[in-house]
C-alpha positions as CSV (number, residue, x, y, z in Angstrom):
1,X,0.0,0.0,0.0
2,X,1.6,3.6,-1.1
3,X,1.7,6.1,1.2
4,X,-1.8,8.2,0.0
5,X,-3.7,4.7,0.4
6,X,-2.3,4.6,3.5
7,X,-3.3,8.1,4.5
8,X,-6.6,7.6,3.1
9,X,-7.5,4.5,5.2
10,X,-6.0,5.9,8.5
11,X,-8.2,8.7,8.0
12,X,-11.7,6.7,7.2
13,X,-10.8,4.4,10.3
14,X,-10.2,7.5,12.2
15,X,-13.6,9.6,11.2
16,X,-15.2,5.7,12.1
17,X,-13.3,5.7,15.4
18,X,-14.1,9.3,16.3
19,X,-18.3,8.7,15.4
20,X,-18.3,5.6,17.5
21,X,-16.6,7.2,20.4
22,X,-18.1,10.6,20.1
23,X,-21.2,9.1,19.6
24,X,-22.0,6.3,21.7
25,X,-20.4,8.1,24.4
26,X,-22.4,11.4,24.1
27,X,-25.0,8.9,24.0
28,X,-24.5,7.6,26.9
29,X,-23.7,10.7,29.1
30,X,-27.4,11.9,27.9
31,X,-29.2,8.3,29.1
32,X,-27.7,8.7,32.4
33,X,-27.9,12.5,32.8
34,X,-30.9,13.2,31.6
35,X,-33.4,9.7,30.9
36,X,-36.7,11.8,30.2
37,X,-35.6,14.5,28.0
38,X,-33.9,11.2,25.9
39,X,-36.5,9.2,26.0
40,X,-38.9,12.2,24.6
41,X,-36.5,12.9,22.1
42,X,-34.8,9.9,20.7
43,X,-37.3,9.5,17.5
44,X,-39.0,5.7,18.5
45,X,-38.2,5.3,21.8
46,X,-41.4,6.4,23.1
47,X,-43.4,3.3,21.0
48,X,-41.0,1.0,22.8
49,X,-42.4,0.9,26.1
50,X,-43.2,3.4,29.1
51,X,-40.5,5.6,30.7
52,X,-38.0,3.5,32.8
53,X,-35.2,5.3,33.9
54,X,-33.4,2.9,35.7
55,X,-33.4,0.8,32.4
56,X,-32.4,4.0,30.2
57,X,-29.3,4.6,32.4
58,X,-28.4,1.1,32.4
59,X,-28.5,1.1,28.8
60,X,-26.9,4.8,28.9
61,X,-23.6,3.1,31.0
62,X,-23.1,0.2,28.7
63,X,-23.5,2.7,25.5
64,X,-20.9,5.3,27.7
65,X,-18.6,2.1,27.9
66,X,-18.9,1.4,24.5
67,X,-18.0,4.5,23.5
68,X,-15.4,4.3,25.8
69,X,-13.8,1.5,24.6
70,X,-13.4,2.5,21.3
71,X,-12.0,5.6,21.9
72,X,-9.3,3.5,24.2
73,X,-8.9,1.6,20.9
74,X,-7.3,4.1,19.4
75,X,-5.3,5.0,22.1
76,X,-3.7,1.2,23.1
77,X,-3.2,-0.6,19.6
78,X,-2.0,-4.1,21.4
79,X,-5.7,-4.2,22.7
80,X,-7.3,-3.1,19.9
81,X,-9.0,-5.7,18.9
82,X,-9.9,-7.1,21.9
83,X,-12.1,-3.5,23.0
84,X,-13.5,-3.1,19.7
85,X,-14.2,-6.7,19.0
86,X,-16.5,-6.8,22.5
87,X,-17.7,-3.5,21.9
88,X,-18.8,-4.3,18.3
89,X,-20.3,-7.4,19.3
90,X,-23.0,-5.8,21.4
91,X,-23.3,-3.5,18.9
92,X,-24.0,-6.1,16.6
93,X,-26.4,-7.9,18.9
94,X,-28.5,-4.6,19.4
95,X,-28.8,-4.2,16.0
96,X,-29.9,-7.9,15.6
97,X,-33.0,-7.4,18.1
98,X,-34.0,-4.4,16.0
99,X,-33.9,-6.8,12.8
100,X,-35.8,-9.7,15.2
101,X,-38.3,-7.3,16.2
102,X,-39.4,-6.6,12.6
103,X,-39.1,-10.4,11.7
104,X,-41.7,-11.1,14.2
105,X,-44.0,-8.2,13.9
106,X,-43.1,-6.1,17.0
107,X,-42.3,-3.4,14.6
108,X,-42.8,-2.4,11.5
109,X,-39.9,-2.3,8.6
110,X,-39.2,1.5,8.9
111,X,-37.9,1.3,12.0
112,X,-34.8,-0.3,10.9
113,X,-33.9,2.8,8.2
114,X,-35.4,5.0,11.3
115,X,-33.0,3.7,13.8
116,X,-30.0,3.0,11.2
117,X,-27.5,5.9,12.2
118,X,-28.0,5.2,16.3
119,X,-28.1,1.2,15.6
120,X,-27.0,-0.2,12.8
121,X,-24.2,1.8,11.6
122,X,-22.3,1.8,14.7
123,X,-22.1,-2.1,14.8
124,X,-21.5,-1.9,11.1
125,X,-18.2,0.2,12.0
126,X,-17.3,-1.5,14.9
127,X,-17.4,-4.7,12.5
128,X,-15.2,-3.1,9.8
129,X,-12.7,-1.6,12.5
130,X,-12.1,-4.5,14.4
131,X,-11.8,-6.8,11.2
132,X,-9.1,-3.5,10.4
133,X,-7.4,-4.0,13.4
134,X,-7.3,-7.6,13.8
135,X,-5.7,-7.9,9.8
136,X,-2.7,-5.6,11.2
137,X,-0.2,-7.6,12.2
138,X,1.0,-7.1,16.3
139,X,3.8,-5.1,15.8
140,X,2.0,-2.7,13.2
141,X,-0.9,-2.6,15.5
142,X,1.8,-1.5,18.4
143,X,3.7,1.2,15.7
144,X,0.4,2.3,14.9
145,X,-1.0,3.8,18.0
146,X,2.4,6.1,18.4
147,X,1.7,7.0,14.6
148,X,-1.7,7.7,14.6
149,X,-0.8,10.1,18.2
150,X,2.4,11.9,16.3
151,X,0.2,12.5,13.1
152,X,2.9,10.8,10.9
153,X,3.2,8.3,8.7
154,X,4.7,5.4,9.5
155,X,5.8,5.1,6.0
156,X,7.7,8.3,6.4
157,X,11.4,8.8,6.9
């Protein structure tokens, strides 16, 4: 890979990186800070059930962690793949129960474009990011981290 492909991939599993952790994290601080202005306000939520907010801020703390954990990611390469892969694969079970939900009439088909960017997508990144970081081999994944933090190449010099 040339040094612009190389560029061009760090920077696309950065901007996923960044909307996981940004996300999900933000995410999180809102279920646990504030459970009834999210639960008003998160488009769907209120067809899923009455107001709970001791289940909202559990959810809010594993979506905090999550968010957590990828941001970590990027920060520890040698466990890389080991935060994003656990992270990703409640992601991915989230999203499933969406998908099972409409399978068995609970909801109707919309809700899985409705609910997409908030469900779907972040397991859809967390899949490709961990797939990422598990193909780099363990010393690129260690070189990596100090690259990604200096804003070099590793290519360079």
């Amino acid at each position: 890979m040339n040094t612009i492909e190389h560029r061009a991939v760090m920077i696309l599993v950065f901007v996923m990186v960044a909307f996981n952790t940004v996300f999900l994290s933000a995410n999180g601080v809102f279920m646990l800070v504030a459970p009834m202005p999210w639960y008003n306000l998160v488009p769907g939520v209120t067809d899923t059930g009455f107001f709970n907010q001791h289940f909202i801020r559990d959810i809010g703390m594993i979506q905090l962690f999550l968010g957590m954990a990828f941001g970590i990611g990027i920060l520890k390469p040698a466990r890389r793949v080991e935060l994003w892969g656990a992270a990703t694969l409640w992601l991915i079970a989230h999203a499933l129960f969406h998908v099972w939900e409409v399978a068995v009439g609970i909801c109707s088909p919309s809700v899985l474009v409705r609910d997409f960017p908030a469900v779907s997508m972040p397991a859809l990144m967390g899949i490709a990011l961990t797939l990422w970081a598990w193909s780099m081999p363990r010393i690129a994944r260690r070189d990596l981290g100090s690259t990604m933090r200096q804003g070099s190449s590793p290519n360079a010099g």
